[in-house]
C-alpha positions as CSV (number, residue, x, y, z in Angstrom):
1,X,-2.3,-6.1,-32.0
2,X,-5.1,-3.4,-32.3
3,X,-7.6,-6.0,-31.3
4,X,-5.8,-6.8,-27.7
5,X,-5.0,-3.3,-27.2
6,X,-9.3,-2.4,-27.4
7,X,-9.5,-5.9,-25.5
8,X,-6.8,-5.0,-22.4
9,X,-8.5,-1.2,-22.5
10,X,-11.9,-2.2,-22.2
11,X,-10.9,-5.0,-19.4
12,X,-9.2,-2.4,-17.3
13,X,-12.4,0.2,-17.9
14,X,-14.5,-3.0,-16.7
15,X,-12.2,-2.7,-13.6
16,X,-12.2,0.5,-12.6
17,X,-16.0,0.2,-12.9
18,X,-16.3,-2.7,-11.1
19,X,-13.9,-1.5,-9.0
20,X,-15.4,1.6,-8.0
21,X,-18.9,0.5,-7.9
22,X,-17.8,-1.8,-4.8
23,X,-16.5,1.0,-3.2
24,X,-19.4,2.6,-2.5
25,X,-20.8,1.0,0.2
26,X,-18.3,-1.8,1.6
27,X,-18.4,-2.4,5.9
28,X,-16.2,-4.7,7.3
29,X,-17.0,-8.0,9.5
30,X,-13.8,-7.6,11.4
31,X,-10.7,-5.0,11.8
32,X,-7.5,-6.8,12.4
33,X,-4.3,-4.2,14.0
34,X,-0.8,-5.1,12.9
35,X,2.4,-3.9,14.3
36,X,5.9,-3.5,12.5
37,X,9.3,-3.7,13.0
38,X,12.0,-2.9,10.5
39,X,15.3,-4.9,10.6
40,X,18.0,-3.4,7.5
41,X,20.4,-5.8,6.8
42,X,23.7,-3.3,7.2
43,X,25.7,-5.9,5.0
44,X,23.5,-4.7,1.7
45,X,24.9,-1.9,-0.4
46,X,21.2,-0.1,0.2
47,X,22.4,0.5,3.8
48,X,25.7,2.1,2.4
49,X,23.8,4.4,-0.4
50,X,21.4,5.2,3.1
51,X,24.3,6.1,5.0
52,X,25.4,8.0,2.8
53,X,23.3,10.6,1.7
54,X,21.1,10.3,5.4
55,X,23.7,9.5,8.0
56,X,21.7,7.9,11.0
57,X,18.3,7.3,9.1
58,X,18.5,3.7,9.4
59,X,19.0,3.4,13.1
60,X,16.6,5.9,13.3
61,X,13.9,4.5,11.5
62,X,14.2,1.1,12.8
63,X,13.9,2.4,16.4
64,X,10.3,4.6,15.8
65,X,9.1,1.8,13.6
66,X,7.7,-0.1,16.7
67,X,5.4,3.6,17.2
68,X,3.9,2.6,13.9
69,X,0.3,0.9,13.0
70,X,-1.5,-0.1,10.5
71,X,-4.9,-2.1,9.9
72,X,-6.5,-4.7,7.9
73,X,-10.6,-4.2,8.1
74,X,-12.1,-6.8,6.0
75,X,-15.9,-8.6,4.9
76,X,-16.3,-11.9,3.4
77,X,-14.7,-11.3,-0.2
78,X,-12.8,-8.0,0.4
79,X,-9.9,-6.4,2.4
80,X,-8.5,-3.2,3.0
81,X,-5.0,-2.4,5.0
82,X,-3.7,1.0,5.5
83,X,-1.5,2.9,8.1
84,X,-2.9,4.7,10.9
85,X,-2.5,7.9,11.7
86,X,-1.5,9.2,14.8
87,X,1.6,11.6,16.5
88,X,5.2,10.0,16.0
89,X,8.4,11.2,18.0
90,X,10.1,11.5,14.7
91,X,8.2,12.2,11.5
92,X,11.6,12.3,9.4
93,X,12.6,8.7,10.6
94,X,8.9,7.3,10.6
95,X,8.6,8.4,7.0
96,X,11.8,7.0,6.0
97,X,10.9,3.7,8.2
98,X,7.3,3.9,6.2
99,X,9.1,4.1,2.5
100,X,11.6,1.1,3.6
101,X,8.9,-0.9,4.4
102,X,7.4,-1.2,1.0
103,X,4.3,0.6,2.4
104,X,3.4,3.4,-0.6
105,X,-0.3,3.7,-0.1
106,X,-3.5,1.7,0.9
107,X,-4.2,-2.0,0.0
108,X,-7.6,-3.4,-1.7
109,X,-7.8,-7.2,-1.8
110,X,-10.5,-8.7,-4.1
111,X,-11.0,-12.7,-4.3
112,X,-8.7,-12.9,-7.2
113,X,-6.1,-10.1,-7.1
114,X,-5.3,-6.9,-5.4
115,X,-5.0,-3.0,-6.1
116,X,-2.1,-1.1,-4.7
117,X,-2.2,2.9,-4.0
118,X,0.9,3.9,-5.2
119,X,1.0,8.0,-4.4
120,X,4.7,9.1,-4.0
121,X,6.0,8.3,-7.3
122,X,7.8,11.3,-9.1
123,X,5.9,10.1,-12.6
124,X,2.8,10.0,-11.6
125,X,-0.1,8.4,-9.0
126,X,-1.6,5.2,-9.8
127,X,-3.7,2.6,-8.7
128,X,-1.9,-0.9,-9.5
129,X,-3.9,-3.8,-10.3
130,X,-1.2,-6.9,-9.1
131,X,-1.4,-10.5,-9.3
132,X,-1.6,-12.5,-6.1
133,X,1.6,-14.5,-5.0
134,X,2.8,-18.5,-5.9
135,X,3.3,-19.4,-2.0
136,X,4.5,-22.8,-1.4
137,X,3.0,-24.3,1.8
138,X,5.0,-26.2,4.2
139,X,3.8,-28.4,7.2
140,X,5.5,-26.5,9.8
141,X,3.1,-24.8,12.6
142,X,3.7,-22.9,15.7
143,X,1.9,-20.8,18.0
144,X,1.5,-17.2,17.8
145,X,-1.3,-16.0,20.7
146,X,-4.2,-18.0,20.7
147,X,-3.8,-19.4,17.1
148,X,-2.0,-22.4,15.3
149,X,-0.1,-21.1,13.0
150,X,1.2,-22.4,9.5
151,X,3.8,-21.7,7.8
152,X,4.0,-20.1,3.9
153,X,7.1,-19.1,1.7
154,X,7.1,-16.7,-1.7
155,X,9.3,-14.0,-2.7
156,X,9.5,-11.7,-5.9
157,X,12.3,-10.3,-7.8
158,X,13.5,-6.6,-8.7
159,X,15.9,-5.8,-11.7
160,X,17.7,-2.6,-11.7
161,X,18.4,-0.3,-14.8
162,X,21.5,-2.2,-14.7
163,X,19.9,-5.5,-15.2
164,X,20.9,-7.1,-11.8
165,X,18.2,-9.0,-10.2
166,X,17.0,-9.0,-6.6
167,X,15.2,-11.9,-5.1
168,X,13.3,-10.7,-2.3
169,X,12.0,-13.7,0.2
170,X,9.2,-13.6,2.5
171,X,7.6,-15.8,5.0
172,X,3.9,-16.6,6.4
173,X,2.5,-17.3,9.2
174,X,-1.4,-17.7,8.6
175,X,-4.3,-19.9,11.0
176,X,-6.7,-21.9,9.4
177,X,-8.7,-20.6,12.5
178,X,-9.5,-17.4,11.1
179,X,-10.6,-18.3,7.6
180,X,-10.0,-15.2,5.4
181,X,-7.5,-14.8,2.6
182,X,-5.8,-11.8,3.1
183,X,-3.1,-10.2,5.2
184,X,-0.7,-7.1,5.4
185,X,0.3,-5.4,2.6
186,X,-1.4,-7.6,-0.2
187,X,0.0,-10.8,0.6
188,X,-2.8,-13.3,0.8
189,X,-4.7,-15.9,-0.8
190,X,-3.6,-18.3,1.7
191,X,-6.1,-21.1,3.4
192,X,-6.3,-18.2,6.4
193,X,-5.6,-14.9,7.8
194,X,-2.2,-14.1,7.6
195,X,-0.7,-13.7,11.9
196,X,3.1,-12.7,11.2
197,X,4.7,-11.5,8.0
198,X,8.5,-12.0,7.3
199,X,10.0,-9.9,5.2
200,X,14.2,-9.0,4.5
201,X,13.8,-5.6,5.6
202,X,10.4,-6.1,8.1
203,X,7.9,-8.5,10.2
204,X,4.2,-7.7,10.5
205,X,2.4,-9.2,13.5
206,X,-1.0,-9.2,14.4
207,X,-1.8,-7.2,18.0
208,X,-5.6,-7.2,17.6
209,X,-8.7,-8.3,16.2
210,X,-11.8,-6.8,16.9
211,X,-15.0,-8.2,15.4
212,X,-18.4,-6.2,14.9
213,X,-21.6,-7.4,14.7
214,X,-23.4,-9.3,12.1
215,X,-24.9,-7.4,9.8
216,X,-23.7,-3.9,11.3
217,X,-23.6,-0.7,9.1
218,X,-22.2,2.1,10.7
219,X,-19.0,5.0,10.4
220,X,-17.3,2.4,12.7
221,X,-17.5,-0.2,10.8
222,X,-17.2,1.6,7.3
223,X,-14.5,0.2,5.0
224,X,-12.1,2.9,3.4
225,X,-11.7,4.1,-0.1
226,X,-9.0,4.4,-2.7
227,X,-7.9,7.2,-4.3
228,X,-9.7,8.1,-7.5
229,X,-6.6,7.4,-9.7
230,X,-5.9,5.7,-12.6
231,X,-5.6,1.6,-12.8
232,X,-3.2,0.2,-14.6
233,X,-1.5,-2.9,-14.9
234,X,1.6,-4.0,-12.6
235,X,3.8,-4.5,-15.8
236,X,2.6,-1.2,-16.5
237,X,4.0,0.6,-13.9
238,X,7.0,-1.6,-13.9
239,X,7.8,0.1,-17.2
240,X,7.4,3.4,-15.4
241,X,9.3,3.0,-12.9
242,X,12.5,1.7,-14.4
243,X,12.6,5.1,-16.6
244,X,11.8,7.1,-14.1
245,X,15.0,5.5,-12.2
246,X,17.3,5.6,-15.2
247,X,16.1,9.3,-15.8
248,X,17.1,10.1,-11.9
249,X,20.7,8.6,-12.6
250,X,21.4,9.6,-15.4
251,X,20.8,13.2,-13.5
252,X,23.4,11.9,-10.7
C-alpha cells in the first residue's frame, strides 16, 4: 500500500512537471469559436430546487446564454478551451447559465487525457487530471456548414450523497475534415474536431475557425495557461466533492 501511494505521488509530481513545462511556451495552429445554448429540462427536480430558491434564473439564463462564447485554440498534440470575456446584459443570469453548463474553469487536452480548472469549489481549487470518454461511433453523418459530419455517443454518471445515480448522455458531431482530437469542454479523442456538442442541459456549435500561419509565434497566436494549482486525480476530487455536498445538507 505504501509502495503505490510513493508510486501514484511521484506519477502525479511527473505530471505537474510535465505539465507545466509545456506550458511555457505552447502557440496554437488554429483557434476554433463555439457558441452555446442552454436548454433545462423543466420536468427534472433540478428545475424545481432552481425555482425555488432563484425564481426566474432558468428562463433567464437560457435566454443570455446565446450572448455567451467560448474558444478552443489548439496545435498538433494540444488544446485549450475557455470562455471569453466580454460585457453581458445580465451578469447574474450569465453566471448562473455558465455554472449550468458544466463550464467551471479552462480546459487542457493532452494526446492521452485532459486537465480540468476547477476554481469555484467551496473546498478548495484544483486542477483535475480526467480520463478521456468511451464514445461509441455510429454511421450517421449530416451536414453542419461546410463539413460532413459524424455522429458520436457517451455519457457519464453522477451519484448523489443519497446514492441515486444520474446518467448524463451526450452526443457528437465531429468531421474527419478537420483532423484534430478535441472539442468543447474536454470531450474529444474522436477521429476529428468535434462541430456540435449535445448535451441534456446544452449544445456547443462551432461559429468560427480561424487558422494562423505555419510556424507563427506571436501574442495572437499564444496558447493560454492554467492556473498554478494543485493536480489531482478525478476520483480524487470526486471524494471531495461528495463531502463537501453532504457537509452543505446536513447544514440545510
Amino acid at each position: 500500500m505504501q509502495k503505490k501511494r510513493i508510486y501514484l505521488l511521484f506519477l502525479l509530481s511527473f505530471i505537474n512537471i510535465n505539465f507545466y513545462s509545456q506550458n511555457k511556451k505552447q502557440y496554437a495552429k488554429a483557434k476554433v469559436s463555439y457558441g452555446v445554448k442552454l436548454h433545462v429540462d423543466k420536468n427534472q427536480e433540478i428545475y424545481k430546487i432552481h425555482e425555488k430558491y432563484f425564481p426566474g434564473m432558468v428562463t433567464k439564463g437560457e435566454a443570455v446564454s446565446s450572448e455567451i462564447d467560448f474558444s478552443l485554440v489548439f496545435n498538433d498534440s494540444t488544446s485549450v478551451f475557455y470562455l471569453e470575456k466580454k460585457l453581458f446584459s445580465d451578469n447574474s443570469a450569465v453566471s448562473f447559465a455558465i455554472i449550468s453548463i458544466g463550464y467551471f474553469g479552462r480546459v487542457k487536452q493532452l494526446p492521452n487525457n485532459y486537465i480540468t480548472e476547477n476554481l469555484q469549489e467551496d473546498f478548495g481549487r484544483f486542477l483535475v487530471l480526467r480520463p478521456y470518454q468511451k464514445w461509441e461511433l455510429h454511421e450517421e453523418t449530416k451536414q453542419i456548414g461546410n463539413y460532413i459530419c459524424f455522429k458520436a455517443t457517451t455519457f457519464h454518471t453522477t451519484t448523489n450523497p443519497k446514492g441515486k445515480v444520474f446518467k448524463n448522455n451526450f452526443t457528437a458531431w465531429y468531421t474527419p475534415q478537420l483532423p484534430y482530437k478535441f472539442g468543447p469542454l474536454g470531450y474529444g479523442s474522436l477521429p476529428g474536431l468535434i462541430v456540435e456538442l449535445q448535451g441534456e442541459s446544452a449544445t456547443y456549435g462551432i461559429k468560427k475557425i480561424e487558422f494562423y500561419k505555419d510556424g507563427e509565434k506571436s501574442k495572437k497566436n499564444r496558447m493560454p495557461r492554467l492556473r498554478k494549482k494543485k493536480l489531482i486525480t478525478e476520483k480524487e476530487f470526486e471524494k471531495l466533492a461528495t463531502k463537501d455536498e453532504k457537509r452543505w445538507r446536513n447544514k440545510n
